[in-house]
NUTITOR-675887 format. One record per residue (C-alpha): residue in three letters; residue number from 1; y, x, z. Coordinates in steps of 0.5 Angstrom, whole numbers, plus 500, padded with zeros to 3 digits. Example, Ala and Ser with C-alpha at 12.3 -4.5 7.8 and 13.67 -1.06 7.14 Angstrom:
<rs>
R   resn   resi   north   east    up
R    ALA      1     491    525   516
R    SER      2     498    527   514
</rs>
This chain:
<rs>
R   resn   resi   north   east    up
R    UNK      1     500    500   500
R    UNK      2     507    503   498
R    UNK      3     510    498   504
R    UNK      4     508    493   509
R    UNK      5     513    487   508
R    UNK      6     517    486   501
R    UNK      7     522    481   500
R    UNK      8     524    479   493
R    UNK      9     532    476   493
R    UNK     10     538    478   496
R    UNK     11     541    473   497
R    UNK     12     543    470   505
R    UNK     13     537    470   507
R    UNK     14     533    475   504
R    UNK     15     539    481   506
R    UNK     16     539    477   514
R    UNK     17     532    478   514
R    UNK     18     532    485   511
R    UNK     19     538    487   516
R    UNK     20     533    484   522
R    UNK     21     528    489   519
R    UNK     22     531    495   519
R    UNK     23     534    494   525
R    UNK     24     527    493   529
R    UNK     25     524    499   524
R    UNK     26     520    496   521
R    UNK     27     517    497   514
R    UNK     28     520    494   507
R    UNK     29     522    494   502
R    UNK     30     527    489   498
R    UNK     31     529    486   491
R    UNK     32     534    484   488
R    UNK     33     542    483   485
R    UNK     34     545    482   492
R    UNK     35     549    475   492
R    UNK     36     546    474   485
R    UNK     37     546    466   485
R    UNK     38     553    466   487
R    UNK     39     555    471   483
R    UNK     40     552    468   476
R    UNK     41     551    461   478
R    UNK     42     557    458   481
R    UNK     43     565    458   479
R    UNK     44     569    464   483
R    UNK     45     574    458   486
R    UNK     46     570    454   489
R    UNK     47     572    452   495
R    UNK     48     565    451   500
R    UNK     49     563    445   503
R    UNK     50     561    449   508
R    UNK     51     565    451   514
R    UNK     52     567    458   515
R    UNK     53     563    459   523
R    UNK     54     557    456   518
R    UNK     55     557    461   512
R    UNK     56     555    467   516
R    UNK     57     550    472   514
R    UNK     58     546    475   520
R    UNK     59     545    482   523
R    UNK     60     541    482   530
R    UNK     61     548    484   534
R    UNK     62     552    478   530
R    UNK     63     557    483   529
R    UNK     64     559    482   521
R    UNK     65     562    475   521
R    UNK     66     565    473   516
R    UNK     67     571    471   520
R    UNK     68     571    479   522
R    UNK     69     570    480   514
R    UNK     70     576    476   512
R    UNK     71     580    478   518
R    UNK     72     579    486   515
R    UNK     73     580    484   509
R    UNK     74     587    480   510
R    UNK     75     583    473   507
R    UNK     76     585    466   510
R    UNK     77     579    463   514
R    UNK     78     579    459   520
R    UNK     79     572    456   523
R    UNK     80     573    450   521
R    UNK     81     578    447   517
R    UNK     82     579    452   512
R    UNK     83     575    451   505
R    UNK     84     572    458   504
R    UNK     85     573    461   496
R    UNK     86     565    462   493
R    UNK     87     568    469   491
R    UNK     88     570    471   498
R    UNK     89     563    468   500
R    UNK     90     560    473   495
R    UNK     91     564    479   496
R    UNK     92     562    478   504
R    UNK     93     555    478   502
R    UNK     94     556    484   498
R    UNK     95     560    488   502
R    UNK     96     554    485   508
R    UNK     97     549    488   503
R    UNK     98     553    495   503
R    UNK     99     553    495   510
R    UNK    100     546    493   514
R    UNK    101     541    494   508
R    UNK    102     543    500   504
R    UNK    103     536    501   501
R    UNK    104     536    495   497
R    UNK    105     533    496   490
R    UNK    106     536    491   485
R    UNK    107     532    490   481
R    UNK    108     528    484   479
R    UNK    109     520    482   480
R    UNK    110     518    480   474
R    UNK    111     511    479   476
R    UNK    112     507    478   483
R    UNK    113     499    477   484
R    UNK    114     494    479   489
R    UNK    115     491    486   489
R    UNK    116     486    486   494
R    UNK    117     488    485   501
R    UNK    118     496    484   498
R    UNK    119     500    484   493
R    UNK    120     501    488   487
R    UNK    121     510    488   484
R    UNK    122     512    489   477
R    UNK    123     519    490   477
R    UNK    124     524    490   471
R    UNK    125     525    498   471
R    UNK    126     516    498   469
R    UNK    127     515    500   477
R    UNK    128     510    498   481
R    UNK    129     510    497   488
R    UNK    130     504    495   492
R    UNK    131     506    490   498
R    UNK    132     502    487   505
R    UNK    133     506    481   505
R    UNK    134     511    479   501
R    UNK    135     517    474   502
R    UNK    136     520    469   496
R    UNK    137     527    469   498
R    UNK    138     529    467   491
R    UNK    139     534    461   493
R    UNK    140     534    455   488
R    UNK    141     536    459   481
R    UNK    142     530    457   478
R    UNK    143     529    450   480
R    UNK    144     535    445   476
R    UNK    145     533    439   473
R    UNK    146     534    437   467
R    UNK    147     531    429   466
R    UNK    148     527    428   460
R    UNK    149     532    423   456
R    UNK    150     536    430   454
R    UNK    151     531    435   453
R    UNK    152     532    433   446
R    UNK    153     539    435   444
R    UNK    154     541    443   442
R    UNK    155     540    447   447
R    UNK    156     548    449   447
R    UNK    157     550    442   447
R    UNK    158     547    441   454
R    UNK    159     548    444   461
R    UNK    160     546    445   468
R    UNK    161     552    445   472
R    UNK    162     548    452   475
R    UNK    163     549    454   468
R    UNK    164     557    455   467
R    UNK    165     563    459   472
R    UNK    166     568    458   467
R    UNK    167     570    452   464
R    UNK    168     576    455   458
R    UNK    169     571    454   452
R    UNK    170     571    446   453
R    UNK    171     578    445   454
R    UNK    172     580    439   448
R    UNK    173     573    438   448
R    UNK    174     570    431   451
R    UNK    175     564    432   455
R    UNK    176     560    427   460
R    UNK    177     559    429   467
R    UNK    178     551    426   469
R    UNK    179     550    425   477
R    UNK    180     553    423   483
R    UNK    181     553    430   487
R    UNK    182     557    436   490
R    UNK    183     555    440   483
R    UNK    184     557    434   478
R    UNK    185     565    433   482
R    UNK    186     566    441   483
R    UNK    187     564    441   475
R    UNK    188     568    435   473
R    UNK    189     574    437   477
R    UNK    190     574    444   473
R    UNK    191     573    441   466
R    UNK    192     579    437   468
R    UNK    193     583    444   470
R    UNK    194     581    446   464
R    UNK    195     584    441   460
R    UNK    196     577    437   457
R    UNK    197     576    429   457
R    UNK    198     571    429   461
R    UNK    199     568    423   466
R    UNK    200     562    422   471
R    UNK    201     556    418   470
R    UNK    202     552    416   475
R    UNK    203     547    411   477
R    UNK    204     549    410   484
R    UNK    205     555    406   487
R    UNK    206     559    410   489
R    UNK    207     560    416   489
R    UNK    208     561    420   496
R    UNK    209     567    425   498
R    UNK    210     568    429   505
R    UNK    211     575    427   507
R    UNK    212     580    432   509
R    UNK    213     580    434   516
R    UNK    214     586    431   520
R    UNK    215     589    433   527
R    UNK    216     587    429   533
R    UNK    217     589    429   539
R    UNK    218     585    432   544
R    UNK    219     582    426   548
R    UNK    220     581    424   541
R    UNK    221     577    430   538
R    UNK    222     574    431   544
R    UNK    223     571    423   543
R    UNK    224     569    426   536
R    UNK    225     566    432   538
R    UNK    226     561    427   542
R    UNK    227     559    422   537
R    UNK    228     559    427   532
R    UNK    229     558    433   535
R    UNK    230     559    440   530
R    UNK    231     553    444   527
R    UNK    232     551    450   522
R    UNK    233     550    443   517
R    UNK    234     556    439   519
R    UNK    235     558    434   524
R    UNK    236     553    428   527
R    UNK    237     547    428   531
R    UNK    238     542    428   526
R    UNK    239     545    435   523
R    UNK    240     545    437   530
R    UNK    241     538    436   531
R    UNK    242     536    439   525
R    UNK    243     539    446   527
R    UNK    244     536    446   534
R    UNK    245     530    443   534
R    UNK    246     527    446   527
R    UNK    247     520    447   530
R    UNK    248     519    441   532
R    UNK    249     521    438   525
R    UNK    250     515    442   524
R    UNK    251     511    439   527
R    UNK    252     512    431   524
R    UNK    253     507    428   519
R    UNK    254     509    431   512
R    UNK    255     511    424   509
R    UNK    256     517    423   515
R    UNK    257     518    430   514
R    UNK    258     519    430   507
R    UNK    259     523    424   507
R    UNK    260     528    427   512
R    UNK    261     529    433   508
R    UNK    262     531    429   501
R    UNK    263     535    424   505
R    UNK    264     538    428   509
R    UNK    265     546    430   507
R    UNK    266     546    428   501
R    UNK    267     551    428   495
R    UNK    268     557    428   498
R    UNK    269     562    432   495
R    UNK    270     567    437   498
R    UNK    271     574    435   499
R    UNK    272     578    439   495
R    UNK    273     575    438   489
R    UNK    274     574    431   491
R    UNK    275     580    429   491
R    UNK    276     582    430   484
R    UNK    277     576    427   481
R    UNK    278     577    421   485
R    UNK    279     584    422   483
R    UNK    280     583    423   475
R    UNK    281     577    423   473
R    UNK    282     574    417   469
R    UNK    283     568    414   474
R    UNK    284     562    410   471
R    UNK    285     558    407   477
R    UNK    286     551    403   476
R    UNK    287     550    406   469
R    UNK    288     543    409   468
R    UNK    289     542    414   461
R    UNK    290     537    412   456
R    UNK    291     538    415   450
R    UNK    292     543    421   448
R    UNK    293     542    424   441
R    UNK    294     546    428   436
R    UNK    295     548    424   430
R    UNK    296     554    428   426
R    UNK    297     556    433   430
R    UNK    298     557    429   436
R    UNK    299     552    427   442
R    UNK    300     551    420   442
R    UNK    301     549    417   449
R    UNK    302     547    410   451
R    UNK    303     548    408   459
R    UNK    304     545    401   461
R    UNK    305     549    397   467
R    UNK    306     544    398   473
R    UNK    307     547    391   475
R    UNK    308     548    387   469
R    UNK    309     542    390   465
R    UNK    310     548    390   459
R    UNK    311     548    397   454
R    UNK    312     555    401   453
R    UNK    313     556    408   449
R    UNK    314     560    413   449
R    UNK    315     561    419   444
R    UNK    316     562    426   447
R    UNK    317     561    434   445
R    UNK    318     558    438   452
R    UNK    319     553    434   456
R    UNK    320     554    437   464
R    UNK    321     547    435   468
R    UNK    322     549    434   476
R    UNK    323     541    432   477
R    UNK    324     539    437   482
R    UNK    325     534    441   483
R    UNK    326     526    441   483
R    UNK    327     523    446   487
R    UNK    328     516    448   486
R    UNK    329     512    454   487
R    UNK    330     508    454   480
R    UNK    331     516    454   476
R    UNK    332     517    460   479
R    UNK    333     517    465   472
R    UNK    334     514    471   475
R    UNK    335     509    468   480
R    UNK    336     501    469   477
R    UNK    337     500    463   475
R    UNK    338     493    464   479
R    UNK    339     497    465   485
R    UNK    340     501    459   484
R    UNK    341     495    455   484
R    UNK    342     493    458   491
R    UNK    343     499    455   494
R    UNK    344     498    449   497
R    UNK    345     503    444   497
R    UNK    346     507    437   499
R    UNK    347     510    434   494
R    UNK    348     511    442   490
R    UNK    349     514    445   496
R    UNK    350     509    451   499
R    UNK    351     506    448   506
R    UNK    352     508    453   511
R    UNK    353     506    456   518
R    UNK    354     510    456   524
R    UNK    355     511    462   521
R    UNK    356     514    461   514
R    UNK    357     507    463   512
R    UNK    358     503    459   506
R    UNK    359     496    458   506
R    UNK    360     495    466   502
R    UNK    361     495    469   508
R    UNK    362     501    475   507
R    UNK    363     505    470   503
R    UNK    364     511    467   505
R    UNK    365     517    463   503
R    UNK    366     524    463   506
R    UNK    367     531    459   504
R    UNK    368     530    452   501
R    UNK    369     523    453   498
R    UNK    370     522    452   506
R    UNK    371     526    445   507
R    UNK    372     519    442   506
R    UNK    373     516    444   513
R    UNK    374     523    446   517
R    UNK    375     528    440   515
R    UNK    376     534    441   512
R    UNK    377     536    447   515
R    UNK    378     532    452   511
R    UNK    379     536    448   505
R    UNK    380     543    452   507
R    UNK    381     546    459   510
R    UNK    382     545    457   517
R    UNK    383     538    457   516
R    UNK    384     537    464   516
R    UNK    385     538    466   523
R    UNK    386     532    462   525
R    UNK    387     529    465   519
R    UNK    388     530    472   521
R    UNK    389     529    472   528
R    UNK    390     523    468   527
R    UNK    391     520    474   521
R    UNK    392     522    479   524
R    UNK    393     518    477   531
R    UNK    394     512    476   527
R    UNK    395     512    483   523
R    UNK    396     513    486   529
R    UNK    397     507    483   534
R    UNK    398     503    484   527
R    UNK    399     504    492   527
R    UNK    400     504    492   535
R    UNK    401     496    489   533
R    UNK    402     495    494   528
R    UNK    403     497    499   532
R    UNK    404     493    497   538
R    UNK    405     487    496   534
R    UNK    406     487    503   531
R    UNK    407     482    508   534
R    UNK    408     484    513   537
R    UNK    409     480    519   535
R    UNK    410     477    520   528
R    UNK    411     469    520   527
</rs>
């Protein structure tokens, strides 16, 4: 073996992990861009639906805070109440990196399969690398979703809205915005910025936006603070719970357990670029797409009235799809596909130990890919705390196992 542990990503979760494991000694190696997802997939203005206090990456000290981060850096930032840029996030991310896991290799894993008792990793640079236990940090980059209806048009003509960071290319163009969720709002309001006719459809009723925060008095914030107390997830004693009791969220059968984690925190949509959608943007509630085709250089879609079961048109030249993700090991592009299949599942998402570890023993999956077994904590940056420190406690008591169990005198 060329290491104990390896972590492909380098993203919040894989870079705490990693800091956790350097800090305690013990043995890895870790792949990947860092920050990558925030860097290629997400516009650098954004402004996070997170609070500051929960964007944090995790050292074991707690030291390297964003809040420290952008205090040295002369960046705005409060815990609360001010909307974090995604290029300030990235750039944390970056410099975290930098500081507490130096020895990252940023190259990518294009294959994984079982050698042996482990793993064998072919990287992009042709290295091979043999590994004990490997953890799958890869966030939610390989997940999107694109629903069957468009699947027909040209590729060019369609985009995720993980596909896209900058929005100049579509000004004066007419471009449909598919769904009802954070991404859909955040894409339709850069579009409007960059001067496209664009519109959201969505076959919710509404569509569901975060207010702006407001100054209450003290008595009144302290009322608000108890009927809906503060967490790494947003306010409220659902989001609450979720963050303190993740293990016994484990616990629950898999049906209420995967219930919980699709329904909770939903849709909504950050303020910022809330308030201008709801302001400027077209809006078409209760509209369903059944049909979209190119017809003479235009995309033509067809929308039914989920109410009144009538049809309605409309000609544009991009098509935007907000439609989410779908997570599930066998659409990981560089797994073996036999590995895949040797991962068992609720509902595509790995079934994990208290451990983070799937039924192959020595692989483990962390970050969103583990909100099926943990909740809804595993699909946000505060999550991974918990993660590290849970890992990190297991490789540990693995080694110290190792250790004791070896002989102490050679034939």
């Amino acid at each position: 073996m060329n290491t104990d542990i390896a972590i492909i990503g380098a993203g919040p979760y894989g870079l705490s992990l990693a800091a956790h494991l350097r800090e305690r000694g013990v043995n890895f190696r870790i792949f990947g861009r860092p920050m990558a997802f925030w860097r290629d997939h997400v516009p650098a203005a954004l402004r996070l639906k997170a609070e500051g206090f929960a964007l944090d990456l995790f050292d074991p000290a707690r030291r390297f805070t964003l809040a420290r981060f952008c205090r040295e850096r002369g960046y705005p930032y409060a815990p609360t109440g001010v909307p974090i840029p995604a290029e300030v996030f990235r750039e944390y991310g970056e410099t975290f990196q930098k500081t507490h896991v130096p020895q990252l290799r940023p190259f990518l894993v294009t294959r994984l399969t079982r050698a042996g008792e482990g793993f064998a990793l072919r990287l992009d640079n042709g290295e091979n690398v043999m590994a004990r236990n490997v953890v799958l940090a890869v966030g939610i980059e390989h997940f999107a979703y694109l629903p069957p209806v468009v699947r027909g048009l040209p590729r060019e003509r369609i985009s995720h809205t993980f596909d896209e960071t900058a929005f100049a290319r579509f000004a004066g163009k007419r471009v449909a915005v598919i769904g009802a969720g954070s991404s859909a709002v955040d894409t339709a309001c850069f579009l409007h910025d960059a001067g496209a006719e664009t519109f959201i459809c969505t076959r919710r009723p509404k569509i569901w936006i975060n207010n702006p925060p407001q100054k209450l008095s003290p008595l009144r914030r302290l009322v608000t603070r108890i009927r809906k107390p503060l967490s790494g997830l947003g306010t409220g004693w659902r989001s609450r719970m979720a963050c303190d009791l993740p293990d016994v969220f484990h616990m629950l059968p898999a049906r209420l357990r995967l219930r919980i984690t699709r329904g909770h925190l939903g849709p909504a949509a950050g303020w910022v670029t809330g308030q201008v959608v709801r302001e400027k943007v077209p809006i078409w509630l209760n509209v369903e797409l059944t049909a979209a085709a190119l017809h003479g250089g235009a995309i033509h879609l067809t929308f039914r009235d989920r109410q009144t079961g009538l049809t309605c048109t409309a000609e544009v030249d991009h098509v935007f799809l907000g439609t989410g993700v779908q997570v599930a090991v066998d659409r990981l592009p560089f797994v073996d596909p036999a590995l895949a299949r040797a991962v068992r599942t609720e509902d595509s998402m790995p079934a994990l130990s208290r451990h983070f570890e799937s039924s192959v023993p020595g692989l483990y999956f962390i970050g969103p890919m583990a909100a099926g077994s943990f909740g809804p904590l595993l699909r946000f940056a505060w999550g991974a705390r918990f993660t590290a420190r849970r890992l990190t406690a297991r490789f540990r008591r693995q080694r110290a196992f190792a250790a004791f169990a070896q002989p102490a005198f050679a034939p």
